[in-house]
Chimera marker file (.cmm) of the C-alpha trace (Angstrom):
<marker_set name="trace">
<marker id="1" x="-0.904" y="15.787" z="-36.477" r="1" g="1" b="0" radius="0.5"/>
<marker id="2" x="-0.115" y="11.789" z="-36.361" r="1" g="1" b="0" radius="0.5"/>
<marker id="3" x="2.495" y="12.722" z="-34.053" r="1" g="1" b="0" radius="0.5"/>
<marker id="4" x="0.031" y="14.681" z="-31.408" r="1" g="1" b="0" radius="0.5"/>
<marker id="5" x="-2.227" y="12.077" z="-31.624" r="1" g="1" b="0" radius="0.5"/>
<marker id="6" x="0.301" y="9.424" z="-30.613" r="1" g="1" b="0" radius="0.5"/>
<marker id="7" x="1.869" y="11.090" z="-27.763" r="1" g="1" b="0" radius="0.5"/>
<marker id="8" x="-1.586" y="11.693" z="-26.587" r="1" g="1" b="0" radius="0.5"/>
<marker id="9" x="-2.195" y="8.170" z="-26.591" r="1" g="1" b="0" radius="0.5"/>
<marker id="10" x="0.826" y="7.321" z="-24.902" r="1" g="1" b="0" radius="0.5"/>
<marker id="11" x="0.076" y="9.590" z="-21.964" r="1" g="1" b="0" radius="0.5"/>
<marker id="12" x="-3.270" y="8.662" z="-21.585" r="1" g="1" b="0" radius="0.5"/>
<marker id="13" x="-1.922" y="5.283" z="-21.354" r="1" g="1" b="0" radius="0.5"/>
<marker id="14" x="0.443" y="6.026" z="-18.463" r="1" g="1" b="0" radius="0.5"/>
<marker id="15" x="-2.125" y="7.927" z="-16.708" r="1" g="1" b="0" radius="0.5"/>
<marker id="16" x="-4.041" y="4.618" z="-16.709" r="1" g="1" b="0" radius="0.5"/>
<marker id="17" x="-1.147" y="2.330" z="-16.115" r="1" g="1" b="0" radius="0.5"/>
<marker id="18" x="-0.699" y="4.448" z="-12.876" r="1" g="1" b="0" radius="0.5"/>
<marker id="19" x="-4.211" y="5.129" z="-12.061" r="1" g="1" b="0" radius="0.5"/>
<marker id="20" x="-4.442" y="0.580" z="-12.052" r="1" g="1" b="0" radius="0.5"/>
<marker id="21" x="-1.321" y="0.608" z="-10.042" r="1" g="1" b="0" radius="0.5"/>
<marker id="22" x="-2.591" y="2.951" z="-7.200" r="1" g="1" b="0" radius="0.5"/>
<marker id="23" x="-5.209" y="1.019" z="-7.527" r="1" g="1" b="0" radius="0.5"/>
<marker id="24" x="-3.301" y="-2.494" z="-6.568" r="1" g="1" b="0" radius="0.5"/>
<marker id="25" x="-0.975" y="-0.475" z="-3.970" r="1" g="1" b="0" radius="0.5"/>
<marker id="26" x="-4.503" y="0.461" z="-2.281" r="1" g="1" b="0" radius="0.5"/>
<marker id="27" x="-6.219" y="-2.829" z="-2.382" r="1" g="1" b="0" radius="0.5"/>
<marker id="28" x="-3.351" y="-4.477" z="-1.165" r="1" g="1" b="0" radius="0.5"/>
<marker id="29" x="-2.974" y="-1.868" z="1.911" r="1" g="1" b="0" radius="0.5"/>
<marker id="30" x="-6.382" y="-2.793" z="2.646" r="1" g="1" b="0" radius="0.5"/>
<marker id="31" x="-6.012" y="-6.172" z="2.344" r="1" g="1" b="0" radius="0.5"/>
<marker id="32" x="-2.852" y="-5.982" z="5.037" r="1" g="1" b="0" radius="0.5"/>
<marker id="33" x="-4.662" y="-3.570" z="7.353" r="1" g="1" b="0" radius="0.5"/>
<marker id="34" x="-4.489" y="-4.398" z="10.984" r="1" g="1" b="0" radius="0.5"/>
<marker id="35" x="-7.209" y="-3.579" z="12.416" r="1" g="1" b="0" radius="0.5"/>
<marker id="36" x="-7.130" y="-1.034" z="15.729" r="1" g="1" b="0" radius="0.5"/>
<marker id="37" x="-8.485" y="-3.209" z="18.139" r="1" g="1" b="0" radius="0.5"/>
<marker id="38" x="-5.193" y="-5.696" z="17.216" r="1" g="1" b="0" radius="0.5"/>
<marker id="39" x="-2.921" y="-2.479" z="17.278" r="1" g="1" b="0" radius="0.5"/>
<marker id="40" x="-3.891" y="-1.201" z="20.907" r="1" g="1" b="0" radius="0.5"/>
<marker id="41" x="-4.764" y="-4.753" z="22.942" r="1" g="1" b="0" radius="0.5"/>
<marker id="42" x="-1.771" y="-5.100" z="25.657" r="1" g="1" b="0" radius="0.5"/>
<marker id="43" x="0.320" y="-7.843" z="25.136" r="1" g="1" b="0" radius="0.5"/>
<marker id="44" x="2.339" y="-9.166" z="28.343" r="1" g="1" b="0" radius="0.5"/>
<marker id="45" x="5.744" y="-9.695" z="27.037" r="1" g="1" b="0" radius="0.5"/>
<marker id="46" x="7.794" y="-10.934" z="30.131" r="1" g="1" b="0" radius="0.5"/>
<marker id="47" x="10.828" y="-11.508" z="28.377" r="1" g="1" b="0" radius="0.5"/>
<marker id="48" x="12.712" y="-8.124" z="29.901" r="1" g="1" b="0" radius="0.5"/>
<marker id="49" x="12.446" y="-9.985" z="33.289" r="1" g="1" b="0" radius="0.5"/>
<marker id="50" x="14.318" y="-13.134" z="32.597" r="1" g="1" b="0" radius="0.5"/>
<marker id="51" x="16.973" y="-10.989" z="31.370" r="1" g="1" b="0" radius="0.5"/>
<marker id="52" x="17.465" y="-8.783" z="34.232" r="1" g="1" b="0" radius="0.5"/>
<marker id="53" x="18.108" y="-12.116" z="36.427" r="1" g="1" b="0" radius="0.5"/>
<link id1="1" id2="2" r="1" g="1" b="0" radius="0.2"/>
<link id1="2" id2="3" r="1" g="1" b="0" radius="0.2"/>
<link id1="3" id2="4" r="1" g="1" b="0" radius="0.2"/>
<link id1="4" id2="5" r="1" g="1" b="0" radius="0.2"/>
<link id1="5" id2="6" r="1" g="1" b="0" radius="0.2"/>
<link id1="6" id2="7" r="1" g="1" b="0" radius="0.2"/>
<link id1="7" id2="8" r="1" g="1" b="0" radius="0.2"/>
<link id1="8" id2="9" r="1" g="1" b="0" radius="0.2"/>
<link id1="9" id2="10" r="1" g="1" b="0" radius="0.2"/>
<link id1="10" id2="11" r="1" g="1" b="0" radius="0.2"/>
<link id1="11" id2="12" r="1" g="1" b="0" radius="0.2"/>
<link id1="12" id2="13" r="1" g="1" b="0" radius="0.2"/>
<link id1="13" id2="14" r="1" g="1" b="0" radius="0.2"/>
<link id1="14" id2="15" r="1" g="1" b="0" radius="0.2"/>
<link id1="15" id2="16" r="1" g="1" b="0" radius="0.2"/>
<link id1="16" id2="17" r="1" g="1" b="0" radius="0.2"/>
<link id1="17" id2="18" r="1" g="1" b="0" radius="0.2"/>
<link id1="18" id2="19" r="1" g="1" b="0" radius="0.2"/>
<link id1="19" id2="20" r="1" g="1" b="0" radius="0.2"/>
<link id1="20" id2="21" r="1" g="1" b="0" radius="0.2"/>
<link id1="21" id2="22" r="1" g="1" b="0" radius="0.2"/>
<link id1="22" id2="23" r="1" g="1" b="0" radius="0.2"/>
<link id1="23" id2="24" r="1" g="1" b="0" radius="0.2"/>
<link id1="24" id2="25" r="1" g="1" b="0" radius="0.2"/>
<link id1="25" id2="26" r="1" g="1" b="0" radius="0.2"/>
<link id1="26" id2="27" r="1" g="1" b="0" radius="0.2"/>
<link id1="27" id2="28" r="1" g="1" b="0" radius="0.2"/>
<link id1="28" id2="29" r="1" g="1" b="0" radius="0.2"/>
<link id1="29" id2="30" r="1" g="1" b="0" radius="0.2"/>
<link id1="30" id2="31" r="1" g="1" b="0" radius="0.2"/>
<link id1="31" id2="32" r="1" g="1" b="0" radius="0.2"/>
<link id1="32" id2="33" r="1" g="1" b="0" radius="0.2"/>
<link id1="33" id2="34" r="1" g="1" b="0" radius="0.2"/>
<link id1="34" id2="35" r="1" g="1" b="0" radius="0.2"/>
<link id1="35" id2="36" r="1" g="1" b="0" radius="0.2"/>
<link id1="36" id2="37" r="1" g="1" b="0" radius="0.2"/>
<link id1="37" id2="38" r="1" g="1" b="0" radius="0.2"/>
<link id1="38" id2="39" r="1" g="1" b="0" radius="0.2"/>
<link id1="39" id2="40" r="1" g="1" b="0" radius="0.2"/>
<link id1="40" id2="41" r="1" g="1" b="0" radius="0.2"/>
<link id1="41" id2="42" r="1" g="1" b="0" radius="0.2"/>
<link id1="42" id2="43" r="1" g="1" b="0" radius="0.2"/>
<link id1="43" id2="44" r="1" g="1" b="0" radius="0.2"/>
<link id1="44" id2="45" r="1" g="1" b="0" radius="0.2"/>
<link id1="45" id2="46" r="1" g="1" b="0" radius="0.2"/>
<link id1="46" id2="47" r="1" g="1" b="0" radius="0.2"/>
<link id1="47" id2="48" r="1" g="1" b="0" radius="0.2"/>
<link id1="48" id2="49" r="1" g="1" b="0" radius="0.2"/>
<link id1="49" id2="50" r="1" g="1" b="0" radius="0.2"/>
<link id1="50" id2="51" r="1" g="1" b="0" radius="0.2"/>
<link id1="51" id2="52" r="1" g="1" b="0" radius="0.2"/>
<link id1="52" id2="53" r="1" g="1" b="0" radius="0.2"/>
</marker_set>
């Protein structure tokens, strides 16, 4: 039965070891979010033309 007990431990462990790194891969997506207003503003970039002279 010590043996059950153990391995039930051990995945219940992983399952939380996972759960607080999803956890970190989220907050740090959040935390490098650009927001849409940045995404979809036009930028002039003008450097085509001076290489087309």
């Amino acid at each position: 039965m010590q043996g059950d007990e153990s391995a039930n431990k051990a995945e219940q462990s992983e399952a939380a070891e996972r759960e607080a790194a999803k956890q970190r891969l989220l907050a740090q997506a959040e935390a490098e979010r650009v927001p849409v207003d940045d995404t979809t503003r036009a930028v002039p970039d003008r450097r085509w033309r001076r290489d087309q002279r």
